[in-house]
C-alpha positions as CSV (number, residue, x, y, z in Angstrom):
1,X,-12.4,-34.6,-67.3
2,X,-15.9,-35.6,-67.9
3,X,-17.9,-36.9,-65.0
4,X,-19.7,-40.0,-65.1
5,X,-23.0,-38.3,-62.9
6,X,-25.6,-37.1,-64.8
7,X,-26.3,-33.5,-64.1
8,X,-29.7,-32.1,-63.3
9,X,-30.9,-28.2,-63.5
10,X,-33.1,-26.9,-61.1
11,X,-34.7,-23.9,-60.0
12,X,-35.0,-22.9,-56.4
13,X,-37.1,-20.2,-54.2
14,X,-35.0,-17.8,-53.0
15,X,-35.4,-18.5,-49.2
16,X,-34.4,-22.5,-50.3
17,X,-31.2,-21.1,-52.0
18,X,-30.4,-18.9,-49.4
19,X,-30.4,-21.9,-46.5
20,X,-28.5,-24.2,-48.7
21,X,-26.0,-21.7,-49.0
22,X,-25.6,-21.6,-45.2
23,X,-25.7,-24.9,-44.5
24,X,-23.2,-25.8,-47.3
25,X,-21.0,-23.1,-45.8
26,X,-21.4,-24.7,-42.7
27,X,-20.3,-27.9,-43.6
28,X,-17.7,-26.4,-45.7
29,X,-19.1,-28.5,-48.8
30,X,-19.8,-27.3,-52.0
31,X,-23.7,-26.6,-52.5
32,X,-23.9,-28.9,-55.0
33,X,-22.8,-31.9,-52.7
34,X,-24.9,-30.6,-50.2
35,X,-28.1,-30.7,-52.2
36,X,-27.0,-34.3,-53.5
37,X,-26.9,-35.3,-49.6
38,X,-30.0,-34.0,-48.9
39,X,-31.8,-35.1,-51.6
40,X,-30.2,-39.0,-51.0
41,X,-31.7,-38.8,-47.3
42,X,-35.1,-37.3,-48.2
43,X,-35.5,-39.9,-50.7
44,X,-34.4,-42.5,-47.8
45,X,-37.1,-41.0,-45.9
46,X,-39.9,-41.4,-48.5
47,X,-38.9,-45.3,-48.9
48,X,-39.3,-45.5,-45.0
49,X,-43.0,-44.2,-45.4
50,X,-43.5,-46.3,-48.0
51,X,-42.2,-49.6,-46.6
52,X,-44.2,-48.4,-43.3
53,X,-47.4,-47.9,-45.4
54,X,-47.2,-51.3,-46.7
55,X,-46.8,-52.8,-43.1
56,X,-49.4,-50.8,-42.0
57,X,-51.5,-52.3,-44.5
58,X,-50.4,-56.1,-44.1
59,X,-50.8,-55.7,-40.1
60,X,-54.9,-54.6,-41.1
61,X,-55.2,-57.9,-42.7
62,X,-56.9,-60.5,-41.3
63,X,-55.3,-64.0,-41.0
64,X,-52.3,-66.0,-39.3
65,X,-49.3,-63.8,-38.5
66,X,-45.8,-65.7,-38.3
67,X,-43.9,-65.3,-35.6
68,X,-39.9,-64.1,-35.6
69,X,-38.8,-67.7,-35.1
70,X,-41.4,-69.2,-37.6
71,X,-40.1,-67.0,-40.4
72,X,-36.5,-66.6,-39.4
73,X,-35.5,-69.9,-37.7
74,X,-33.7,-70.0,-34.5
Protein backbone atom coordinates (compact mmCIF):
# COMPACT_ATOMS: atom_id res chain seq x y z
CA UNK A 1 0.00 0.00 0.00
CA UNK A 2 1.27 3.38 -0.84
CA UNK A 3 1.57 5.89 1.94
CA UNK A 4 0.18 9.21 1.78
CA UNK A 5 3.60 10.92 3.65
CA UNK A 6 6.02 12.20 1.56
CA UNK A 7 9.31 10.68 2.09
CA UNK A 8 12.52 12.61 2.59
CA UNK A 9 16.38 11.23 2.15
CA UNK A 10 18.92 12.36 4.33
CA UNK A 11 22.28 11.88 5.29
CA UNK A 12 23.49 11.71 8.85
CA UNK A 13 27.05 11.94 10.79
CA UNK A 14 27.82 8.84 12.02
CA UNK A 15 27.80 9.76 15.84
CA UNK A 16 23.90 11.23 14.88
CA UNK A 17 22.99 7.79 13.38
CA UNK A 18 24.47 5.93 16.04
CA UNK A 19 22.32 7.87 19.01
CA UNK A 20 19.13 7.67 16.97
CA UNK A 21 19.70 4.11 16.84
CA UNK A 22 19.81 3.93 20.62
CA UNK A 23 17.22 6.00 21.46
CA UNK A 24 14.84 4.38 18.86
CA UNK A 25 15.83 1.10 20.47
CA UNK A 26 14.94 2.44 23.53
CA UNK A 27 11.71 3.47 22.78
CA UNK A 28 11.24 0.40 20.86
CA UNK A 29 10.11 2.61 17.71
CA UNK A 30 11.36 2.33 14.47
CA UNK A 31 14.12 5.05 13.61
CA UNK A 32 12.20 6.47 11.16
CA UNK A 33 9.36 7.42 13.63
CA UNK A 34 11.79 8.42 16.00
CA UNK A 35 13.45 10.96 13.74
CA UNK A 36 9.86 12.22 12.56
CA UNK A 37 9.23 12.92 16.52
CA UNK A 38 12.16 14.66 16.97
CA UNK A 39 12.10 16.59 14.20
CA UNK A 40 8.07 17.68 15.00
CA UNK A 41 9.42 18.90 18.59
CA UNK A 42 12.57 20.71 17.37
CA UNK A 43 10.48 22.46 14.87
CA UNK A 44 8.01 23.25 17.92
CA UNK A 45 10.93 24.60 19.60
CA UNK A 46 12.07 27.00 16.78
CA UNK A 47 8.28 28.52 16.56
CA UNK A 48 8.60 29.09 20.43
CA UNK A 49 11.84 31.28 19.70
CA UNK A 50 10.25 32.81 17.13
CA UNK A 51 6.94 33.86 18.72
CA UNK A 52 9.34 34.85 21.82
CA UNK A 53 11.51 37.03 19.48
CA UNK A 54 8.52 38.78 18.32
CA UNK A 55 7.33 39.52 21.99
CA UNK A 56 10.53 40.51 22.80
CA UNK A 57 10.41 42.97 20.23
CA UNK A 58 6.74 44.35 20.78
CA UNK A 59 7.62 44.64 24.73
CA UNK A 60 10.80 47.20 23.34
CA UNK A 61 8.22 49.29 21.82
CA UNK A 62 7.20 52.35 23.20
CA UNK A 63 3.50 53.17 23.71
CA UNK A 64 0.22 51.99 25.63
CA UNK A 65 0.26 48.32 26.63
CA UNK A 66 -3.29 46.66 27.14
CA UNK A 67 -3.92 45.02 30.00
CA UNK A 68 -5.30 41.06 30.25
CA UNK A 69 -8.88 42.34 30.94
CA UNK A 70 -8.73 45.20 28.25
CA UNK A 71 -7.85 42.76 25.56
CA UNK A 72 -9.64 39.65 26.82
CA UNK A 73 -12.75 40.92 28.63
CA UNK A 74 -13.68 39.67 32.02
Amino acid sequence: MATTKRRLNITLAPEVEKMITHIAKRDRVPEATKISELLKISLMMEEDKAFSLLADNRLKEKGKKLTHTEVWGK
